[in-house]
C-alpha positions, 0 to 999 in steps of 0.5 A, a space after each residue: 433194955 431195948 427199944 422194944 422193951 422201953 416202949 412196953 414198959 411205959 404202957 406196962 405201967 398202966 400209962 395209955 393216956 399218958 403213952 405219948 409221954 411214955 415214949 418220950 421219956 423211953 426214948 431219952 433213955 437211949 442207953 442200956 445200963 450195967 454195973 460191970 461193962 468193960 471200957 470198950 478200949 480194954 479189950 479187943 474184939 473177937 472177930 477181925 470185921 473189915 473197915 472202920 465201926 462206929 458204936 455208942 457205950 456210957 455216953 462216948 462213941 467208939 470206933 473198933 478197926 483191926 479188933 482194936 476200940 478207939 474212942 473219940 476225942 468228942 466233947 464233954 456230952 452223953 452221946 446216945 446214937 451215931 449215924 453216917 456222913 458224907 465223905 466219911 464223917 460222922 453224926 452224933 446225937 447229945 442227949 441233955 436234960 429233957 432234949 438233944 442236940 445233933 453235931 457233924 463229927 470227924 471221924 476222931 470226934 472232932 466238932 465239924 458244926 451244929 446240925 441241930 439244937 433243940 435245947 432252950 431255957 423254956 422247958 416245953 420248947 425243948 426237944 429231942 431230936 434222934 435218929 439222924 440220917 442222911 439222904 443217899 444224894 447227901 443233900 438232906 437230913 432226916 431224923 424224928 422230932 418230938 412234937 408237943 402239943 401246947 395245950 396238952 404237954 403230956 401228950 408227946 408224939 415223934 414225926 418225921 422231918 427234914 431239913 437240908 444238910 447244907 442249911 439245917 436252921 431252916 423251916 423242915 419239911 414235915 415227912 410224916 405226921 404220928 397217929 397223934 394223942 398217945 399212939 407213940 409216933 414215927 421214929 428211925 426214918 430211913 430216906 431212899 434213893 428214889 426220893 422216898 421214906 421208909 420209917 417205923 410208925 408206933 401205936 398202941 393196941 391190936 384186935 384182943 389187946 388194947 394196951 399192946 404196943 407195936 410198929 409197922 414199916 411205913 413207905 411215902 412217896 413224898 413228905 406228907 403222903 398217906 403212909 404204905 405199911 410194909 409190915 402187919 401189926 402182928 409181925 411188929 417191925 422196926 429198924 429198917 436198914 437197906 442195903 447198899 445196892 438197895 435190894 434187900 431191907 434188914 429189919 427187926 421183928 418182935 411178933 407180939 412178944 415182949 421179951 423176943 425179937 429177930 432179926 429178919 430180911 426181905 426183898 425191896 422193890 421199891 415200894 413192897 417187901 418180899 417174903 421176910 427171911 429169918 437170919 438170927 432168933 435173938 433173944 433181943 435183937 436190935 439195930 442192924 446195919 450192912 458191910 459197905 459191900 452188901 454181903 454182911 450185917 452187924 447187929 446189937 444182941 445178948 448172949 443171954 437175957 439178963 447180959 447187957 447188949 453186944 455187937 454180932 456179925 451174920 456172914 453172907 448175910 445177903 444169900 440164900 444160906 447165910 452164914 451163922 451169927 457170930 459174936 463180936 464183942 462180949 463184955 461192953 454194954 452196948 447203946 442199943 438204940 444206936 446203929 452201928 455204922 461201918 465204913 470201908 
């Protein structure tokens, strides 16, 4: 299933005092499931893709360099999401029983330190942190944090927080308070050049349908400032990736339906985005990430509706004629909630 998808199941469910807690749980998920995927390592990919890309399958990371699939010497876990590191590393995200811890990797898997440990022997002081990224001045670590109401456990909602990446145990700055009570939350942070945060804000209900569930890209300035939206309710955009140059924001857009979502991309000035272009209709496309030049994008995507999700590649991503979405992979199942991260 993608995000989208897990998201509209909990509230499908009939759950809209429960949303909160929907969320939560979709979001531990992190994986998409089959019967017959393929070891990454069993094959080889379609297209030579230049530089080194990092991908989550089953609960192990991968890296594919020159059409081959290495997988990482990572410890025992169920490795749910990658992110970049300075100076070629690799963050990886542990989901346990009801929470998940963040490590700083090697680019072989090997365990460089804990960034953050959100596990304890009390079950309501556990927690989930996902979506880890580093600022671009490699100083802090931004990721969503599942927030729990004391005197309602149910009621679980993700914000924004931040931490230095020197020194993660101390007290993080809060970036982004969620609608709290049952609207879902703020997930995928994306901290800017500029000091600023882009993120996607999730919630639930629009004028003529109360139970639908959508998101917004939100800027801020600063931590704690009234969040800029970027996109409408009725585009439902999540997933923001920037390019390198800070130019263009690739992001994906589901449009109020439940079973589509595209892959589109708009210009960045720094505070608006232009007129959103449309590079690749899905049917379910999820997480794009650029080449370390700028010009291309991979993305998560399936061949069909009920195949398990694989990698594409747009060329020429970043003109006004792109090229046209070509398949990578085709027989894994791949993590879905995970960016690819593609070094040099």
């Amino acid at each position: 299933m993608s995000p989208r998808q897990l998201l509209a199941a909990a509230v499908s469910l009939g759950l809209m005092a429960l949303f909160g807690l929907g969320v939560y749980a979709a979001l531990g998920t992190l994986q998409t499931k089959t019967t017959t995927a393929v070891v990454p390592t069993q094959e080889q990919a379609l297209v030579d893709l230049p530089g080194t890309i990092f991908l989550a399958q089953g609960g192990s990371i991968y890296s594919l360099h020159n059409l081959t699939f290495t997988k990482l010497n990572a410890p025992a876990g169920n490795w749910v999401q990658v992110a970049p590191a300075p100076n070629g590393d690799v963050i990886g995200v542990d989901k346990g029983n009801g929470y998940s811890n963040v490590y700083l990797l090697s680019p072989t898997g090997r365990v460089l330190r804990t960034l953050l440990s959100d596990s304890s022997s009390s079950y309501f002081n556990n927690h989930f942190a996902y979506y880890p990224r580093v600022s671009p001045n490699g100083q802090s670590l931004f990721y969503s944090w599942n927030w729990i109401d004391p005197y309602a456990n149910y009621n679980v909602d993700f914000e924004v927080l931040s931490v230095p990446l020197s020194n993660p145990s101390v007290t993080p700055t809060v970036w982004s308070l969620s609608n709290l009570y049952y609207q879902g939350g703020d997930v995928e942070p994306l901290p800017l050049a500029s000091g600023g945060l882009i993120y996607a804000k999730y919630a639930t209900g629009t004028p003529g349908n109360s139970g639908l569930v959508y998101s917004q890209l939100a800027y801020v300035a600063s931590p704690g400032a009234q969040p800029q939206y970027l996109t409408t309710p009725a585009q439902n955009c999540s997933e923001p990736a920037l390019n390198p140059a800070g130019t263009e924001l690739a992001m994906i857009c589901a449009n109020n339906q439940l079973q589509t979502s595209t892959l589109e991309v708009a210009s960045w000035n720094g505070t608006t985005l232009g007129t959103p272009r449309v590079l690749s209709t899905g049917p379910m496309a999820a997480m794009p990430t650029w080449s370390p030049n700028g010009s291309s994008l991979v993305f998560m995507n399936v061949p069909q509706r009920s195949l398990p999700f694989q990698l594409y590649w747009i060329p020429k991503a970043s003109t006004s004629k792109p090229g046209a979405a070509q398949q990578v992979t085709q027989n894994l199942s791949l993590t879905a909630t995970s960016d690819p991260v593609w070094y040099p």
